[in-house]
Residue frames relative to the residue before (quaternion, step in Angstrom):
aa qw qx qy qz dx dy dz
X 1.0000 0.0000 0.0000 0.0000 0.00 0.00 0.00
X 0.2164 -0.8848 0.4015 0.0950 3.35 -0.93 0.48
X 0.4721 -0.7820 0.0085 0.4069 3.61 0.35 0.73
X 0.4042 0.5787 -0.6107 0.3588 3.37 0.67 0.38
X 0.9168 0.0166 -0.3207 0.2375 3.56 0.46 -0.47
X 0.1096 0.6684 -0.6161 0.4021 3.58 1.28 1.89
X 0.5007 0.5816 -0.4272 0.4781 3.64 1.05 -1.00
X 0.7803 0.4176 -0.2592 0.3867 3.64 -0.47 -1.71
X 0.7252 0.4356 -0.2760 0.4563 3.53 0.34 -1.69
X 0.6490 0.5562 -0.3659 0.3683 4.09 0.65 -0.19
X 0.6216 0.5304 -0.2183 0.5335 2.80 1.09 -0.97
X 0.8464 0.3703 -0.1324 0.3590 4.14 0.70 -0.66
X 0.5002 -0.7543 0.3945 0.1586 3.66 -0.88 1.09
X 0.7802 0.2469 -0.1738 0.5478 3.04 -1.04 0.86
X 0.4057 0.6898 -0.5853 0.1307 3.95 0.65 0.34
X 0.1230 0.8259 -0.5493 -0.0332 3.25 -1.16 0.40
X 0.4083 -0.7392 0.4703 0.2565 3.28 -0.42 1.30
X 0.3661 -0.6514 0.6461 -0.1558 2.89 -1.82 1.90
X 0.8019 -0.0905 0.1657 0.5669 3.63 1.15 0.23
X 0.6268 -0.5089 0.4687 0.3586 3.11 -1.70 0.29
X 0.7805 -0.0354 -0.0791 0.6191 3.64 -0.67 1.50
X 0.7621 0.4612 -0.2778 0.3597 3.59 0.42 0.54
X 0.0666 -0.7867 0.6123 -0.0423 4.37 0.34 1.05
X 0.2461 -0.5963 0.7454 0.1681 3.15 -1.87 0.45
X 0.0601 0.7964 -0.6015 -0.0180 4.00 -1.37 0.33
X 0.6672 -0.4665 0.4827 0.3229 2.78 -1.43 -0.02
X 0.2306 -0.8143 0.4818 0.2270 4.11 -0.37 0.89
X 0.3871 -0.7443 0.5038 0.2061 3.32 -0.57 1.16
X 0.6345 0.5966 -0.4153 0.2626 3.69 1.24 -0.05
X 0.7567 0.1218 -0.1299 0.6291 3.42 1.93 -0.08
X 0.6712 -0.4054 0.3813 0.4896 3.45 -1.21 0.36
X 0.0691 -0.8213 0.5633 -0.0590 3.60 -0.25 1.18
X 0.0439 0.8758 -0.4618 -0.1332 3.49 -0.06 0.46
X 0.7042 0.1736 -0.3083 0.6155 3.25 1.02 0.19
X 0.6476 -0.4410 0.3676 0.5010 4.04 -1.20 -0.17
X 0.1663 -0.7987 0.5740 -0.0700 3.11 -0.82 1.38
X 0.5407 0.4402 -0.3065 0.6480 4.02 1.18 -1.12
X 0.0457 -0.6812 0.7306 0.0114 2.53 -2.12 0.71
X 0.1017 -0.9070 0.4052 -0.0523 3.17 -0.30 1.71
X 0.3867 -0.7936 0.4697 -0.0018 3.46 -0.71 1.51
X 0.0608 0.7235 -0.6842 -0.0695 4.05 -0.14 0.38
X 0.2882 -0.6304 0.6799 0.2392 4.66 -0.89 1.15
X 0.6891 -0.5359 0.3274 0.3617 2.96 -1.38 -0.20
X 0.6026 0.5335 -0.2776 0.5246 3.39 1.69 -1.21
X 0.5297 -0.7257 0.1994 0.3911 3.76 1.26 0.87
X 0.2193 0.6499 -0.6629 0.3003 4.03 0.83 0.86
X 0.0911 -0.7479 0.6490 0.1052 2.59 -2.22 0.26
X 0.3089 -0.7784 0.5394 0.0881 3.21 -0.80 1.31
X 0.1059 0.7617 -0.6340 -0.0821 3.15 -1.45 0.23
X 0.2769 -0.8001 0.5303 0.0439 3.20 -1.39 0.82
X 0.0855 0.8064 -0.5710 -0.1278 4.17 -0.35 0.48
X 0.5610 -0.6926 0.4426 0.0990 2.94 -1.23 1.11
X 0.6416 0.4392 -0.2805 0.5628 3.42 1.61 -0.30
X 0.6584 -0.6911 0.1815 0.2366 3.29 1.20 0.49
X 0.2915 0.8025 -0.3925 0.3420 3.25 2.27 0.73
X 0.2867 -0.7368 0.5063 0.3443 3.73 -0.31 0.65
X 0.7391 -0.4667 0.2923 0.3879 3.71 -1.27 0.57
X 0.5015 0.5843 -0.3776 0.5143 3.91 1.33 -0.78
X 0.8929 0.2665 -0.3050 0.1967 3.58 0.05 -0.88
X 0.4797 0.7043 -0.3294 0.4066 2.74 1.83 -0.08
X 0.6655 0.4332 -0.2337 0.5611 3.49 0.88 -0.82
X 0.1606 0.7354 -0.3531 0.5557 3.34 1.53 -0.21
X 0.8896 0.3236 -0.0707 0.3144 3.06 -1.01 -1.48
X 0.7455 0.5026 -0.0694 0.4322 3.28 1.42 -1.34
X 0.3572 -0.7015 0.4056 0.4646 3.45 1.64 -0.10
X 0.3890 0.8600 -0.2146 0.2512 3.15 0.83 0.54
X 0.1420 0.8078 -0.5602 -0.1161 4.40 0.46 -0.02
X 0.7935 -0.4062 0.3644 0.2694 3.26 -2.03 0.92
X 0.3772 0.7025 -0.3014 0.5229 4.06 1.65 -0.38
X 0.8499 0.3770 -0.1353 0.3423 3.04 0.44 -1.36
X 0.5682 0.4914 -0.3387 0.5666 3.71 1.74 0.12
X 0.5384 0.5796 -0.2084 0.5751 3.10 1.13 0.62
X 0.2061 -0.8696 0.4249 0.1446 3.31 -0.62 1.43
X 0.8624 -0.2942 0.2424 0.3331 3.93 -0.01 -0.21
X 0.7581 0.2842 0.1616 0.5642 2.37 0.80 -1.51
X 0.6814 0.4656 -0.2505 0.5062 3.38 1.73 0.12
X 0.6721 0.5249 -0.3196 0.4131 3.54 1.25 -0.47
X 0.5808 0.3065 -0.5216 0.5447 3.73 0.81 0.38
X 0.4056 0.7466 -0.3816 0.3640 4.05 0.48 -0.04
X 0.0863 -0.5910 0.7609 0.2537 3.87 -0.74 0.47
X 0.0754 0.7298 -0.6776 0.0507 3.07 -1.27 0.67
X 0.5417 -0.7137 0.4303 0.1098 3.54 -0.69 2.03
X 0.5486 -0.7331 0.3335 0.2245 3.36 -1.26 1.68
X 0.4405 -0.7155 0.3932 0.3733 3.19 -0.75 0.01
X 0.5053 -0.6278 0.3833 0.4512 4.03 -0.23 0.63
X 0.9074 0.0281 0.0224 0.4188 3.16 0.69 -1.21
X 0.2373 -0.7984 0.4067 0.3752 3.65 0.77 1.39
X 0.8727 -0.0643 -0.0719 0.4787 4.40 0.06 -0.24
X 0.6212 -0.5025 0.4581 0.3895 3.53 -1.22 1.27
X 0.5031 -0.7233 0.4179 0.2216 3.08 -1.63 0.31
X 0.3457 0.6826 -0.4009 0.5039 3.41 1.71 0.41
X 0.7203 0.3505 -0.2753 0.5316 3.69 0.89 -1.07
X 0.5746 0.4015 -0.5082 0.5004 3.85 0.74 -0.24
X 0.6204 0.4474 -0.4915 0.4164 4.08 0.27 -1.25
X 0.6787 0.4991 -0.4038 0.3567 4.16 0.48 -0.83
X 0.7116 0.4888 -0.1905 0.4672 3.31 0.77 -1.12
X 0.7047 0.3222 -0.2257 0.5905 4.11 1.28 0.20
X 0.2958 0.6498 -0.5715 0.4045 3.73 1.50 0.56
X 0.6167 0.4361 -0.5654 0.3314 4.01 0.21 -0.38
X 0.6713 0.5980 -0.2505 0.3591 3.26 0.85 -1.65
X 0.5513 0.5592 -0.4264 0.4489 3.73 0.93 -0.61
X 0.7646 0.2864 -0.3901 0.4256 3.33 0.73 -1.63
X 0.5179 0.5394 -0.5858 0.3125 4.04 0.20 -0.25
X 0.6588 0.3462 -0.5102 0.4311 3.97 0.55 -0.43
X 0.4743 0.6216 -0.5066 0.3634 3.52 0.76 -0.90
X 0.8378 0.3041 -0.1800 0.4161 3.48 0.32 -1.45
X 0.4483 0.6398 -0.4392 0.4436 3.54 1.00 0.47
X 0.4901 0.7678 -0.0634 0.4077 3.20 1.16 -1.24
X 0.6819 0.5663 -0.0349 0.4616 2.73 0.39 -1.68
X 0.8260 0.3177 -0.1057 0.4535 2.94 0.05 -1.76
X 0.6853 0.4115 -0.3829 0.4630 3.84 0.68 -0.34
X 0.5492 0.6279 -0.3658 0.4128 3.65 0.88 -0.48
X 0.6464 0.5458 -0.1919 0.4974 3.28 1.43 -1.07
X 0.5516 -0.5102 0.4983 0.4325 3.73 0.81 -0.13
X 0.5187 0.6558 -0.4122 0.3619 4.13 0.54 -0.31
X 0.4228 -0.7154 0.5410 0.1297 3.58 -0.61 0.97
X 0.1478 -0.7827 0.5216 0.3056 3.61 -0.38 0.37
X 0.4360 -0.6693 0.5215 0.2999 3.44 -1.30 0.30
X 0.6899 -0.4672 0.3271 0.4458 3.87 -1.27 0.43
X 0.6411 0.5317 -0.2867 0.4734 3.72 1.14 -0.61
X 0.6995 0.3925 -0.3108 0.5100 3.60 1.25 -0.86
X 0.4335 0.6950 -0.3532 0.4520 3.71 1.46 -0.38
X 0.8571 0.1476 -0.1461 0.4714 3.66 0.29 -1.14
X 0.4036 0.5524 -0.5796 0.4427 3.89 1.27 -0.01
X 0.4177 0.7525 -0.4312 0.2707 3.98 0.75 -0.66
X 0.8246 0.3687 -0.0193 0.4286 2.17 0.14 -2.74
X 0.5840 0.6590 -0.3625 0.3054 3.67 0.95 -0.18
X 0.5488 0.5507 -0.0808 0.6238 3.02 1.96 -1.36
X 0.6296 0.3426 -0.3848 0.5815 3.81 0.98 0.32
X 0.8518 0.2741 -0.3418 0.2871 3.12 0.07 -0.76
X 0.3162 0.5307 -0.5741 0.5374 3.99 1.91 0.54
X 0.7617 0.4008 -0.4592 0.2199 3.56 -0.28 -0.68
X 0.5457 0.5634 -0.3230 0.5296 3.23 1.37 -0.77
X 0.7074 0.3774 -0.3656 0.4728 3.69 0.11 -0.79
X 0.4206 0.5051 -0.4734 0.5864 4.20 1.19 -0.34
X 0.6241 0.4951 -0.4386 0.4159 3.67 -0.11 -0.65
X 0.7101 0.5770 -0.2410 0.3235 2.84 0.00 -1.49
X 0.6982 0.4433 -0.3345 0.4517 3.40 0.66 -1.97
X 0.6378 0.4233 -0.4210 0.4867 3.84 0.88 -1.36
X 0.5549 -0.5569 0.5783 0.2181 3.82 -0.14 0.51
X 0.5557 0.4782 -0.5028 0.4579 3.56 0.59 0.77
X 0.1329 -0.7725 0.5894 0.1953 3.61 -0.59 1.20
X 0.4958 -0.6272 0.5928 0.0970 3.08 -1.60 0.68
X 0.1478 -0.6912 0.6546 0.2681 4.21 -0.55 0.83
């Protein structure tokens, strides 16, 4: 590991590696209750990151005492250095939106059953759609 992301990954709860050079956590930019960030270390030592609740990359680091500099190794920030097509495979986005499946699952459920939903079970929903969509997105698969 290199230290730009020993910096980040110290600094966040609940990491748990999701692959080779690759962790899932808990985003310190909102009340995250399950792992929401997805966190990417390339090879030429950047670090990406990606929240699924829809925190942009400033506030997260933000939160962490942290500036956009610091995902960045030394030796990389005077450097053009070529984008990546896709910033995380889609296995690590489909892992990192398994809660959000099971909340429709359990949405489902509950309306199939005859159960009314309440305004609170109404918009946890719509939250849980619009991570899965934004998971799309990150996996670079667009969605009509």
């Amino acid at each position: 590991m290199s230290v730009p992301i020993e910096k980040l990954l110290s600094r966040l709860d609940k990491v748990k590696r999701a692959g080779q050079d690759r962790w899932t956590a808990r985003c310190p930019a909102h009340d995250d209750k399950g792992p929401s960030l997805a966190i990417r270390e390339l090879d030429d030592g950047r670090v990406l990151l990606h929240c699924f609740a829809g925190c942009d990359a400033h506030e997260v680091l933000s939160a962490v005492g942290l500036e956009m500099s610091d995902l960045f190794p030394d030796r990389a920030l005077g450097n053009h250095i070529p984008g990546e097509r896709r910033l995380f495979p889609a296995a690590d986005v489909l892992q990192c939106i398994a809660f959000e499946a099971l909340v429709v699952a359990a949405a489902s459920v509950t309306l199939l059953s005859g159960h009314p939903f309440t305004e609170t079970d109404r918009e946890r929903l719509i939250v849980a759609v619009s991570r899965i969509r934004a998971a799309i997105d990150a996996a670079g698969c667009g969605h009509d």
